[in-house]
C-alpha positions, 0 to 999 in steps of 0.5 A, a space after each residue: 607475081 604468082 608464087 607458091 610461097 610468102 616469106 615469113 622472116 629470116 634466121 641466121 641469115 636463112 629465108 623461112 618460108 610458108 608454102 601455102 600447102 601448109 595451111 592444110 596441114 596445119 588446119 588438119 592437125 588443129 582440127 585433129 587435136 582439137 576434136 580426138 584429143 583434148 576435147 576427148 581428154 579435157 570434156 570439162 573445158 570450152 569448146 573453143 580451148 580445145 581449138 586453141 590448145 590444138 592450134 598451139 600444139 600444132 604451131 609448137 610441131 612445126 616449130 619442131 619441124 623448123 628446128 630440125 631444118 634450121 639442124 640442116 641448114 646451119 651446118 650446111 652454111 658452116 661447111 660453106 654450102 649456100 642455103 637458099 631458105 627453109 620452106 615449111 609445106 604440107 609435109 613437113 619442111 625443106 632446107 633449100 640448098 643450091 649445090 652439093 655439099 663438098 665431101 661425103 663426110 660433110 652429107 653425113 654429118 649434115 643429113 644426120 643433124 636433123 635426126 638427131 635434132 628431133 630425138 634430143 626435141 623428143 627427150 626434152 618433151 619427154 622429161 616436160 611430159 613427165 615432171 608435168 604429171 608428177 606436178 599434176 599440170 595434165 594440159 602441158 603434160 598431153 601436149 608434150 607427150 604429144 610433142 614428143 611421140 611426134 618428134 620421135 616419129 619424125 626421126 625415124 621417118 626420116 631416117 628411111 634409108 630413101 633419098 632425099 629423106 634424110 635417111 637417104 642422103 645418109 646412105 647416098 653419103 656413105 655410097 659416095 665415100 666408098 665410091 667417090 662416084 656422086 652420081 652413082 650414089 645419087 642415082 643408088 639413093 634415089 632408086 632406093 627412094 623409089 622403092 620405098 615409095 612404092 613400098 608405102 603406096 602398096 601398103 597404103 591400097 592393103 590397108 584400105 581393102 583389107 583393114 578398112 582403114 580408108 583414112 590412114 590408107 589414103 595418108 600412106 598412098 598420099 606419103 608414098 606419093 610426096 616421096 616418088 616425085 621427091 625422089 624423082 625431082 631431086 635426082 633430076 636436080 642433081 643432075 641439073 646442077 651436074 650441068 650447070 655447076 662450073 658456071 655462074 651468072 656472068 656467063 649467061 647474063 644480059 649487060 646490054 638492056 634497054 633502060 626506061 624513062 619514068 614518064 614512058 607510058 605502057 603504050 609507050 613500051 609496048 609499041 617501042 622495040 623493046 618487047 622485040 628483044 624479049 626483055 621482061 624486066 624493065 630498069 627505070 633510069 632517070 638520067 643516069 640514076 636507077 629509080 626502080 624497076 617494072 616488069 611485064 607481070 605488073 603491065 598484065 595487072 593493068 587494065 588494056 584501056 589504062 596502058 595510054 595513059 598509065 607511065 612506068 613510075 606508077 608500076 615500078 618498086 625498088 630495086 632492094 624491094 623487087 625480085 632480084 638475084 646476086 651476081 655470086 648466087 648459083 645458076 640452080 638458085 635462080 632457077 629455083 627462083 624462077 619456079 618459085 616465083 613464076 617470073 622468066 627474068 629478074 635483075 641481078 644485082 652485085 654490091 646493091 648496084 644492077 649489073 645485068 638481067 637474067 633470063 630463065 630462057 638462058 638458063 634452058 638454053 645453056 642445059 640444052 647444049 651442055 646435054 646435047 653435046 654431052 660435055 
């Protein structure tokens, strides 16, 4: 199945995981550090250290990057907020999380963390940089000087008072506690969002045509550019989850679904009324036990001559190794899963045991008359 990202591991009971974007950046910063700084900074040493102090360097910022999600994440579970993942991309990182939290005070304190997370990263560097120059140990003290110049700047970008920055949720929080209006908050923080981006886009163009800085130029377009559609896209979330939030999964899930022998072949299923119905997921029963599941991506993988002969059992994986959702996950959540995952439906699952299927067609359906009837 297509996704944009892989799962790395899990921390505190939170998903970390590679968007594939990352690599990029972290090809760029390595060749960065790499090339401009320790070879400029330490001539004397193999080509190939230079790569490797680089490569260490940048693995040690998105450690920091991690640290700072992690600042969001764990506080945002203590106050009963459900955090999908942490997604590490191009940009940076993205605690995912599935609703709102409860009071303007538990944004604050939540959105601040982070900040504050990589300023305390940054002083920390700084005192390593410091005693490792008094000790005269120069390759620890470039790279934690580098460390903590990059920490320090990733909280004050943050600290843009644009949503969903996290200077943004810090000024969307104090809107909502003067307003009790979350949307309006939203939609002032976003707007605000917005500006910003235009702002760094705009300036991005000056520094192009007037300072000849091509490269620093097009960065800032490109930073201009991440923050509009995040911008865009988080308030479009919020309002989703306006919609959607006084359901759950029992509401929109199929119970009534079609159950497969392990000896049916492609053939088998494809010329059955199954398809009819529209059921993606395929629940493999032998007897009255689930053995695994099939699902239309993998029957895509099989070549058309093999579908007479090959059966369900040689396609189909565990239920606890497949893509699944809980009965008590948010819809948002797995709407999220289903733009991650690029699948239209997944077997949901409560206590380890499968309950239902449910379809992102159902999902689209419940917002469209919710938007439709405007209740």
């Amino acid at each position: 199945m297509l996704t944009k990202s892989f799962k790395l591991g899990r921390l505190f009971g939170i998903d970390i995981r590679i968007d594939y974007s990352w690599f990029i950046i972290l090809i760029l910063i390595t060749s960065t550090l790499a090339l401009n700084k320790f070879a400029l900074q330490f001539p004397q040493l193999p080509f190939v250290f230079h790569w490797i102090l680089g490569l260490f360097t940048a693995v040690l910022f998105f450690g920091s990057v991690l640290t700072h999600e992690l600042a969001h994440g764990l506080y945002a579970k203590y106050k009963g907020v459900s955090v999908t993942n942490i997604t590490l991309f191009i940009f940076g990182g993205a605690a995912q999380i599935a609703n709102e939290p409860k009071q303007p005070e538990d944004e604050f304190v939540m959105s601040l963390l982070g900040p504050a997370t990589s300023i305390g990263l940054a002083f920390v560097m700084a005192v390593i940089w410091k005693l490792s120059e008094t000790l005269a140990l120069s390759i620890p003290a470039s790279i934690a000087f580098y460390l903590a110049a990059i920490n320090l700047l990733l909280a004050f970008f943050n600290l843009i008072p644009g949503f969903p920055l996290d200077g943004g949720r810090i000024l969307r929080s104090i809107i909502w506690g003067i307003s009790r209006n979350l949307r309006l908050a939203t939609q002032i923080a976003s707007i605000s969002g917005r500006i910003f981006a235009f702002f760094f886009i705009i300036l991005g163009v000056t520094v192009i045509f007037n300072a000849g800085a091509f490269l620093e130029g097009v960065w800032l377009i490109i930073i201009g550019w991440f923050l509009l559609n995040a911008a865009t896209r988080s308030y479009q979330q919020h309002k989703l989850h306006e919609l959607v939030q006084h359901y759950s999964l029992n509401d929109i899930i199929t119970t009534a679904f079609y159950k497969v022998p392990p000896s049916m072949t492609i053939n088998q299923l494809l010329q059955g009324p199954i398809i009819a119905t529209g059921q993606q997921v395929f629940p493999i029963y032998d007897g009255q036990s689930l053995v695994g599941i099939a699902d239309i991506e993998q029957i895509k993988h099989i070549p058309k001559p093999q579908w007479e002969f090959t059966a369900l059992a040689s396609l189909m994986r565990p239920l606890e190794q497949s893509i699944k959702a809980n009965l008590q996950d948010p819809i948002l959540t797995v709407l999220q899963l289903f733009s991650q995952t690029k699948v239209n439906q997944v077997p949901v699952v409560d206590d380890g045991n499968l309950v239902g299927l449910a379809s992102k067609q159902r999902v689209i359906n419940l917002i469209q008359t919710r938007t439709n009837l405007k209740f």
